[in-house]
Backbone as JSON, one array per atom type, in Angstrom:
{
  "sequence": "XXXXXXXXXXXXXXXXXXXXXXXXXXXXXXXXXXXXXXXXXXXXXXXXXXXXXXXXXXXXXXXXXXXXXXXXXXXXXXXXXXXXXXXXXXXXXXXXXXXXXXXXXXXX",
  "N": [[62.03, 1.66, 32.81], [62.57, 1.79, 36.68], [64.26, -1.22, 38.12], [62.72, -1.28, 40.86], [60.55, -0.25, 40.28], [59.07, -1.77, 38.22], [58.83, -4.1, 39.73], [57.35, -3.06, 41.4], [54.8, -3.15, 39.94], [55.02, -6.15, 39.4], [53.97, -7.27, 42.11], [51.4, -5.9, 42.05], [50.3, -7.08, 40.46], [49.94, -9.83, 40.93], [48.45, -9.39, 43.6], [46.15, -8.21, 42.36], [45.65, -10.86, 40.78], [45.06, -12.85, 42.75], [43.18, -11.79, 44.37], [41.01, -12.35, 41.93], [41.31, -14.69, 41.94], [39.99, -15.08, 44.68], [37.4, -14.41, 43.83], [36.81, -16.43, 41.83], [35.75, -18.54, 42.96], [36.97, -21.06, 43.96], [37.61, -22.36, 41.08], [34.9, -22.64, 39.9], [33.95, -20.71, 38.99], [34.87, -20.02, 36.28], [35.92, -18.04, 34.64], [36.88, -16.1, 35.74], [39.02, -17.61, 37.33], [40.93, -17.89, 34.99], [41.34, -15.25, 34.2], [42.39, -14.98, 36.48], [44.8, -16.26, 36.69], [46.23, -15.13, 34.21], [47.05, -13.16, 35.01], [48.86, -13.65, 37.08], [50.48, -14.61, 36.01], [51.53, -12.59, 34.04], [52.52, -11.12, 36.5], [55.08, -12.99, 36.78], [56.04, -12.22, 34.48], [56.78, -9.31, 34.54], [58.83, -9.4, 37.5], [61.17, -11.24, 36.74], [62.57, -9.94, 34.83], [63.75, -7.93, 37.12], [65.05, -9.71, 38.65], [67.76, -9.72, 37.55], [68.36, -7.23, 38.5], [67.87, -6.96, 41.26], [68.88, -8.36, 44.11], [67.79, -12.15, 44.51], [66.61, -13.21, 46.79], [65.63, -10.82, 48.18], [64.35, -9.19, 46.26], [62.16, -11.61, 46.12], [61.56, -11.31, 48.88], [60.68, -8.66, 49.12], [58.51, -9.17, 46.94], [56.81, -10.91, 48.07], [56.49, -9.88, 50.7], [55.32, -7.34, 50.66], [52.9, -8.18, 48.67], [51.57, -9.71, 50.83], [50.58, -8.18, 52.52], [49.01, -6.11, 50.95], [47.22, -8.02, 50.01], [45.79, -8.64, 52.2], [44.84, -6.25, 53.01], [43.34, -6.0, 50.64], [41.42, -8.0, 51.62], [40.14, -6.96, 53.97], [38.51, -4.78, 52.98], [37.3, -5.35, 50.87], [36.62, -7.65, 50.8], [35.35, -7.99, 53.38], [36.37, -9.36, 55.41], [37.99, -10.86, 59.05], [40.66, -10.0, 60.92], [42.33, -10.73, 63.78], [44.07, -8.33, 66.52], [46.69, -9.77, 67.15], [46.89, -10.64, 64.71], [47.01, -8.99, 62.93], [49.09, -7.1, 63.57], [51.29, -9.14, 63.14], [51.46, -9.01, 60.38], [51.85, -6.34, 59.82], [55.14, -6.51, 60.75], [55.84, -7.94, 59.15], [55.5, -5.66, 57.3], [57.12, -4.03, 57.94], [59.39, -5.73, 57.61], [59.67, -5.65, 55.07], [59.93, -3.13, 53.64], [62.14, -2.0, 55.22], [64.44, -3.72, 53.91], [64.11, -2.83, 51.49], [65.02, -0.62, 51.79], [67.84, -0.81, 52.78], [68.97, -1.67, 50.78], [71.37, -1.72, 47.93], [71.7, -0.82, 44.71], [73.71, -0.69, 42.93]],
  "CA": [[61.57, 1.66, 34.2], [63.68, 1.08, 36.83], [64.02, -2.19, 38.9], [61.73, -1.25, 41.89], [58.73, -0.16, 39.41], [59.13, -3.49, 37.68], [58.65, -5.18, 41.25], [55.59, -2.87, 41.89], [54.08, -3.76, 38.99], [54.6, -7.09, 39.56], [52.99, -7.04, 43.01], [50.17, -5.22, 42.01], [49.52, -8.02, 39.11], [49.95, -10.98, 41.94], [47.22, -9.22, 44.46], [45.03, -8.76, 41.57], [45.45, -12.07, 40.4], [45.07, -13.52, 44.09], [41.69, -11.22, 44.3], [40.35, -12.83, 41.55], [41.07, -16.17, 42.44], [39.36, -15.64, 44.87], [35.81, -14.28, 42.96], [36.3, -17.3, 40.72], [34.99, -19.0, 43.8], [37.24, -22.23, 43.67], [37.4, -21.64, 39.78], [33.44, -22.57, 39.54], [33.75, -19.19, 38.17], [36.15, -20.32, 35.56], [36.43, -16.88, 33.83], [37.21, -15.09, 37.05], [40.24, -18.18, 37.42], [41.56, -17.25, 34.07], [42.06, -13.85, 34.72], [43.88, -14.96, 37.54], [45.87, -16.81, 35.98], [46.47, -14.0, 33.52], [47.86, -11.49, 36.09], [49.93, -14.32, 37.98], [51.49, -14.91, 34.48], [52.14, -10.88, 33.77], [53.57, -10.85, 37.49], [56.08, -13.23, 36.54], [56.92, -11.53, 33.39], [57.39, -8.57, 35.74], [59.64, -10.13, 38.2], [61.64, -12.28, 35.66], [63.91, -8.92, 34.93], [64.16, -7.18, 38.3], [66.1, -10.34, 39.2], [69.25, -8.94, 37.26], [68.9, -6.02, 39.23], [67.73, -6.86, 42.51], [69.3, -10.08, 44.6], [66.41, -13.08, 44.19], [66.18, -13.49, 47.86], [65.83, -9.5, 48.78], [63.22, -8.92, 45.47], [61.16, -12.37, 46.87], [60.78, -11.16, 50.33], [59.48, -7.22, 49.47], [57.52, -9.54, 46.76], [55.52, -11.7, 49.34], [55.6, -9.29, 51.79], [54.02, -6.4, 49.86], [52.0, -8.54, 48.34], [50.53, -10.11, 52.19], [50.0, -6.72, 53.17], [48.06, -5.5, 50.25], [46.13, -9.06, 49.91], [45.13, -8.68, 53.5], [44.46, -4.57, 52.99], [41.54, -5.95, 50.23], [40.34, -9.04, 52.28], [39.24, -6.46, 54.89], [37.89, -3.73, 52.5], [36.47, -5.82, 49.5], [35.72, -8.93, 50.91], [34.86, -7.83, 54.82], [37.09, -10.42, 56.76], [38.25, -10.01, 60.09], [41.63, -9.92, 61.51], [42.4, -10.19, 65.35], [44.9, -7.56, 66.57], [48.19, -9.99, 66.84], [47.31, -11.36, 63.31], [47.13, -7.23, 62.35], [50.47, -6.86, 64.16], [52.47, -9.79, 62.81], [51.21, -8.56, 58.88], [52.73, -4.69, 59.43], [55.99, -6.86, 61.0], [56.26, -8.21, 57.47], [55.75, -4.33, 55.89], [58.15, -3.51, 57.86], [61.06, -6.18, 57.08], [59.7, -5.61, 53.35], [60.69, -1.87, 53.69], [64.02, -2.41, 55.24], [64.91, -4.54, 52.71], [64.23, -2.03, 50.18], [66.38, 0.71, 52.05], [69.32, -0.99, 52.46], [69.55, -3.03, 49.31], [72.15, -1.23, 47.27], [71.6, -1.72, 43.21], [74.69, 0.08, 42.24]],
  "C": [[62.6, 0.92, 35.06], [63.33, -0.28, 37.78], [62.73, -2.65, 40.04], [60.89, -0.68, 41.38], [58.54, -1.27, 38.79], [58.59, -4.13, 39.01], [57.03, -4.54, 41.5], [54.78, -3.29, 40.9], [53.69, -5.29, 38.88], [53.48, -7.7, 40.82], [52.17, -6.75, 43.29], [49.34, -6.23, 41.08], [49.46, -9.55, 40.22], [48.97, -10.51, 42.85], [46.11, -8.9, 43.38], [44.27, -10.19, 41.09], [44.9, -12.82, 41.69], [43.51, -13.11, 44.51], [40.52, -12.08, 43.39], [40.29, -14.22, 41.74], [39.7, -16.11, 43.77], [37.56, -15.34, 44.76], [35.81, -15.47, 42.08], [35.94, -18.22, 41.61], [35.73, -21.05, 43.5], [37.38, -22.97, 42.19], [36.04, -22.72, 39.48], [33.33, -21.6, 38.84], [34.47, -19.51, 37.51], [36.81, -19.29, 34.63], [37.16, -15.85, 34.46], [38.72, -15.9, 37.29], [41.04, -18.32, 36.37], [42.27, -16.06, 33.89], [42.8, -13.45, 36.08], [44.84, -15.23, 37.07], [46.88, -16.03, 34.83], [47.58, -12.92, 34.28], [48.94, -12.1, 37.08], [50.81, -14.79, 36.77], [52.54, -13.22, 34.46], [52.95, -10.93, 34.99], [54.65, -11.58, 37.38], [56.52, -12.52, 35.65], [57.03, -10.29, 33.93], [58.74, -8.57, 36.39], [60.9, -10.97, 37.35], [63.24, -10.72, 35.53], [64.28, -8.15, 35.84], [65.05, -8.07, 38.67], [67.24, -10.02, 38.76], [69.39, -8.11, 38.0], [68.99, -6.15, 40.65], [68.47, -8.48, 43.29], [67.72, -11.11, 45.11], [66.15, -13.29, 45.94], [65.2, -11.63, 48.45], [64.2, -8.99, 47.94], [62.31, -9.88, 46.01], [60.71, -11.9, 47.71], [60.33, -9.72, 49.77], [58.57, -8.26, 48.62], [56.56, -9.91, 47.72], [55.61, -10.77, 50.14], [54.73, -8.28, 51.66], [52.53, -7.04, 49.37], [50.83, -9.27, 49.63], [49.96, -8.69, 52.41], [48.82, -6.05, 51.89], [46.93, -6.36, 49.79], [45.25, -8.66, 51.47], [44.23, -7.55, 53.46], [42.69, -5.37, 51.85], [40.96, -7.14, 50.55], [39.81, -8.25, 53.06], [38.76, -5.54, 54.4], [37.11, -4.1, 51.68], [35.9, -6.78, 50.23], [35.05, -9.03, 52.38], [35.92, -8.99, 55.54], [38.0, -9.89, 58.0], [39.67, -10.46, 60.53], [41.72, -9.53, 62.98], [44.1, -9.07, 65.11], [46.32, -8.42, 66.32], [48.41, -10.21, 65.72], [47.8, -9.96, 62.69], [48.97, -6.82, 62.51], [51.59, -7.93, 63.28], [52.55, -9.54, 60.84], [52.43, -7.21, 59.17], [54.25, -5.42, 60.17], [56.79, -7.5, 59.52], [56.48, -6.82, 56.83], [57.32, -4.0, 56.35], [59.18, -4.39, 57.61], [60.83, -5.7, 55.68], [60.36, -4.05, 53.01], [62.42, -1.8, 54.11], [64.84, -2.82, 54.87], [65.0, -3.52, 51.8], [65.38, -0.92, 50.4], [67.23, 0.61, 52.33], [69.75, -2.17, 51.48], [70.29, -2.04, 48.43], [72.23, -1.84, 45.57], [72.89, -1.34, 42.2], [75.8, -0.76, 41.87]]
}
């Protein structure tokens, strides 16, 4: 797999993990903050080899910014929370540096 499926994978295992944190309710739920902990583990072991490929500043920022945008995407679908419009606006200002990053990062 190449570099940028490694990264999604990891990003998809960091908003899971971040989800369940927060069902383990401050880990009161302590089985729910395990299996966070679980999936924020796997996303490093993810991440860990894209850094050969990708430059650690360039792979960080689509990390966190994919990952705001798709934490935010299931705080307002799973968990109901509300977002005013500039907060809405300054999130898709993140997709988009996280995209632009991806299309002119050169891995060759």
């Amino acid at each position: 797999m190449n570099a940028w499926g490694l990264l999604s994978i990891a990003i998809a295992m960091e908003v899971l993990g971040t989800s369940l944190l927060k069902h383990s309710d401050g880990f009161a739920k302590w089985h729910w903050g395990m299996l966070a902990i679980a999936c924020y583990s796997m996303s490093f072991w993810f991440l860990a080899p894209v850094l050969k490929a990708i430059p650690v500043g360039v792979a960080y920022a689509v990390w966190a910014g994919c990952g705001i945008v798709l934490i935010t995407l299931v705080g307002l679908l799973v968990f109901g929370q509300k977002l005013s419009l500039i907060q809405i606006s300054m999130i898709a200002l993140i997709l988009v540096g996280a995209i632009g990053l991806n299309l002119t990062t050169d891995l060759s």
